[in-house]
Every structure is written in C-alpha cells, then in structure tokens.
C-alpha positions as CSV (number, residue, x, y, z in Angstrom):
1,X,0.0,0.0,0.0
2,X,1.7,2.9,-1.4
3,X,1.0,6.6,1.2
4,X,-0.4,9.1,-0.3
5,X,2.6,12.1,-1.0
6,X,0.2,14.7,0.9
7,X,-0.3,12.5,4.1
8,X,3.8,11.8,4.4
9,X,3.9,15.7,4.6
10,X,1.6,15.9,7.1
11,X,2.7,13.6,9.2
12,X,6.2,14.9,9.1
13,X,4.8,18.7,9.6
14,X,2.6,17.3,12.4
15,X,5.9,15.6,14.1
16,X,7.5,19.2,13.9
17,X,4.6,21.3,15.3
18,X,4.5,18.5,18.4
19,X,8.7,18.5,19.1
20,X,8.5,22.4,18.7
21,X,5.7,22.6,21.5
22,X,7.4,20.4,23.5
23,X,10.3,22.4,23.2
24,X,8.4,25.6,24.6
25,X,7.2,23.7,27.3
26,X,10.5,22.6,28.1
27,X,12.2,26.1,27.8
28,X,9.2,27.8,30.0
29,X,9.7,25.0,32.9
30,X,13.0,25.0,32.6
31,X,13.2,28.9,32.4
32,X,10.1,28.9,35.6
33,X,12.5,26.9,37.8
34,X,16.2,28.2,37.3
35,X,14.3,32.1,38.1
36,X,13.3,30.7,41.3
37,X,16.6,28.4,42.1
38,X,18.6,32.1,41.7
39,X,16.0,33.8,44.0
40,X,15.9,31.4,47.1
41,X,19.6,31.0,46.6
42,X,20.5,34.6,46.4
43,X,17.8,35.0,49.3
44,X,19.5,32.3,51.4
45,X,22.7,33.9,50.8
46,X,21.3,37.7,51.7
47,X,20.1,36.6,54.9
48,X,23.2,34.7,55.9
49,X,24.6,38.2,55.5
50,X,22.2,40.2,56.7
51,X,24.2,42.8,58.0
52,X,26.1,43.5,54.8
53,X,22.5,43.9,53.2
54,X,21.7,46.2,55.6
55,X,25.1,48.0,55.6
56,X,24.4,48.5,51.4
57,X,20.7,49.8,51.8
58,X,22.1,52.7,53.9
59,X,24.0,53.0,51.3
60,X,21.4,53.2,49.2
61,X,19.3,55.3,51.4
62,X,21.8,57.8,51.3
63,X,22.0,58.4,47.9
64,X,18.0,57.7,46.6
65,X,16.5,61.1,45.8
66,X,13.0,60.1,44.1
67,X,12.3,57.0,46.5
68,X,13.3,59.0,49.8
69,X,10.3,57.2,51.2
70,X,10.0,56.4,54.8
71,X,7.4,53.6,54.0
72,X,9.9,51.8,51.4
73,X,12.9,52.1,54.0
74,X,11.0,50.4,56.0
75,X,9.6,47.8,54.0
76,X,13.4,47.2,52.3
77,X,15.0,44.7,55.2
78,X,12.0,42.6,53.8
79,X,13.3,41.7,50.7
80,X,15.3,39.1,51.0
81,X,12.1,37.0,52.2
82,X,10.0,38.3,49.8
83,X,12.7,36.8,46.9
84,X,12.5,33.4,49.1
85,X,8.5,33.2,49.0
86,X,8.5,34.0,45.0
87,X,11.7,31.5,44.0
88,X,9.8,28.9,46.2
89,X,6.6,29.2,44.1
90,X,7.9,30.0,41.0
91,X,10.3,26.2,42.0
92,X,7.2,24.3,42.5
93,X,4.5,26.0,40.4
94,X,1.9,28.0,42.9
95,X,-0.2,30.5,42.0
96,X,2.2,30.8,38.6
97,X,0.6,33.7,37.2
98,X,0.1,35.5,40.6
99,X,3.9,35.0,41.4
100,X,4.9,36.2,38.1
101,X,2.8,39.6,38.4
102,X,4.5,40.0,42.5
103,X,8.1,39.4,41.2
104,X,7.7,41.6,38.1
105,X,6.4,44.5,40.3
106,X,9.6,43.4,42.8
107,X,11.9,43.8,40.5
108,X,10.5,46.5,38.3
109,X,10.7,48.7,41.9
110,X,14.0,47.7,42.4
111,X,15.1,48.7,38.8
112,X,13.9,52.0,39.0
113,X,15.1,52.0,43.0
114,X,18.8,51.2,42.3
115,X,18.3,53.6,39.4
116,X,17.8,56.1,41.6
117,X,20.3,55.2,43.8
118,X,23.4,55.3,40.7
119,X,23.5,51.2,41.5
120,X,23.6,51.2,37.5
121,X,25.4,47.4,37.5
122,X,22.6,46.3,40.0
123,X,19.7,47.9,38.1
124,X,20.7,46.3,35.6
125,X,20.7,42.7,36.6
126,X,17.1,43.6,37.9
127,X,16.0,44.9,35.2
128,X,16.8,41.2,33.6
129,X,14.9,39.7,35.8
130,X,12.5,41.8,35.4
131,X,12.4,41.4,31.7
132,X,12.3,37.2,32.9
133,X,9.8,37.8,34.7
134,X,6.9,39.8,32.5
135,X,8.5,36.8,29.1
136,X,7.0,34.5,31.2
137,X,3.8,35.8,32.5
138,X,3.1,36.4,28.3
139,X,4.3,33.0,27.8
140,X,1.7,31.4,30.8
141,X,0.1,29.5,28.3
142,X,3.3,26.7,28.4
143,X,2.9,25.6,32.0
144,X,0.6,23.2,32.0
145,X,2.2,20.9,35.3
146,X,1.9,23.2,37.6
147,X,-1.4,23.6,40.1
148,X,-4.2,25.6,38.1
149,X,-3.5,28.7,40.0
150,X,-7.4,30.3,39.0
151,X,-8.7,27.6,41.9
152,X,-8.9,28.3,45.6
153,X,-5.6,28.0,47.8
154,X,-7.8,25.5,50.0
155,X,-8.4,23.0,47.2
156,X,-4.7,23.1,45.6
157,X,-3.4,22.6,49.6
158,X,-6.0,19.5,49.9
C-alpha cells in the first residue's frame, strides 16, 4: 500500500509542530525553575549576610532622591524574604501567574530604585529579571504541570 505524497507531509509537519511545543514547554519549565533556584539562593545567601545587606541599603538610602520614602525604607530589610517566598513558588509551580505579576512589580521597583540610587550594575541585573519575569507571564500559556493557579488556595493545599 503505497501513502499518499500529501499524508507523508503531514505527518512529518505534524511531528514538527508536536517536538517544537514540546520544546516551549521545556524552555518555559526549565526557564520557571532556574528564576526561582537564583532567587531562594540569592535570598538564602542575603540573609546569611544580613548585616552586609543592611550595611548596602544605607547605602542606598543615602543616595536615593526620588524614592526618599520612609514607608519603602521600612519595607526594604523585607526583601530578601520576599525573593524566598517567590523563587519557592515559581520552583514548585503555585499561584504561577500570581507570582509572576509579584516578582515583576519586585523587581520593576527595584530597577527603578537602584536607578535612583546610581547602583547602575545592580539595576541592571534587575531589570533582567524583570524582563524574565513579564516573558513568562506572556508566555503562561506553556505551563501546563503546575497547580491551576485560578482555583482556591484551599483545594490546591487539599
């Protein structure tokens, strides 16, 4: 039985489109988890030198001119933890979308904080992240292992 030429094609363009998916959803996963590896990392290693993170937002403080904001020097020491919580969901797929939206508005604030502060290398590297960060909340539609993350917190825990 000989195939028809059209069907071969088919198949073959078929076997493309499925490999190249699976490649997306690969590179999102793969892209998901090494953002939040780097943030509970770097976290871990911020708050094993705490002092030294405090020592550079004084630092920072000092020189800030826009973002002289007593509410945001207090809220700063928090960061570190807040970096832990997002790494940990983005590591195990929580709330996805929700996480995505928190760390892009984290390090969107910090970009434009360290901006302000003439941390230029710094801002930079945020401004990475942050670039990481709003690539995959656009590209949401490849993570399909994790919890779906439009249910209630109860029925994901149960």
């Amino acid at each position: 039985m000989k195939i028809p030429k059209g069907a071969f094609y088919l198949c073959i363009i078929n076997f493309y489109t499925h490999l190249h998916m699976k490649f997306k959803i690969y590179l999102y996963q793969i892209s998901r988890i090494s953002l939040g590896i780097f943030l509970v990392l770097y976290s871990v290693y911020t708050v094993i030198k705490y002092s030294g993170f405090l020592d550079r937002l004084d630092v920072y403080f000092n020189a800030v001119s826009v973002f002289d904001i007593g509410i945001v020097e207090a809220l700063a020491p928090l960061v570190p933890f807040e970096e832990f919580l997002i790494g940990f969901f983005l590591i195990f797929g929580l709330f996805t979308r929700k996480i995505l939206i928190a760390s892009s508005v984290l390090f969107g604030f910090l970009t434009l904080f360290l901006f302000d502060a003439h941390s230029y290398s710094c801002a930079l590297i945020h401004l990475f992240f942050f670039f990481v960060s709003i690539i995959l909340l656009k590209k949401d539609n490849y993570n399909l292992s994790t919890p779906n993350y439009k249910v209630q917190a109860c029925r994901i825990i149960q």
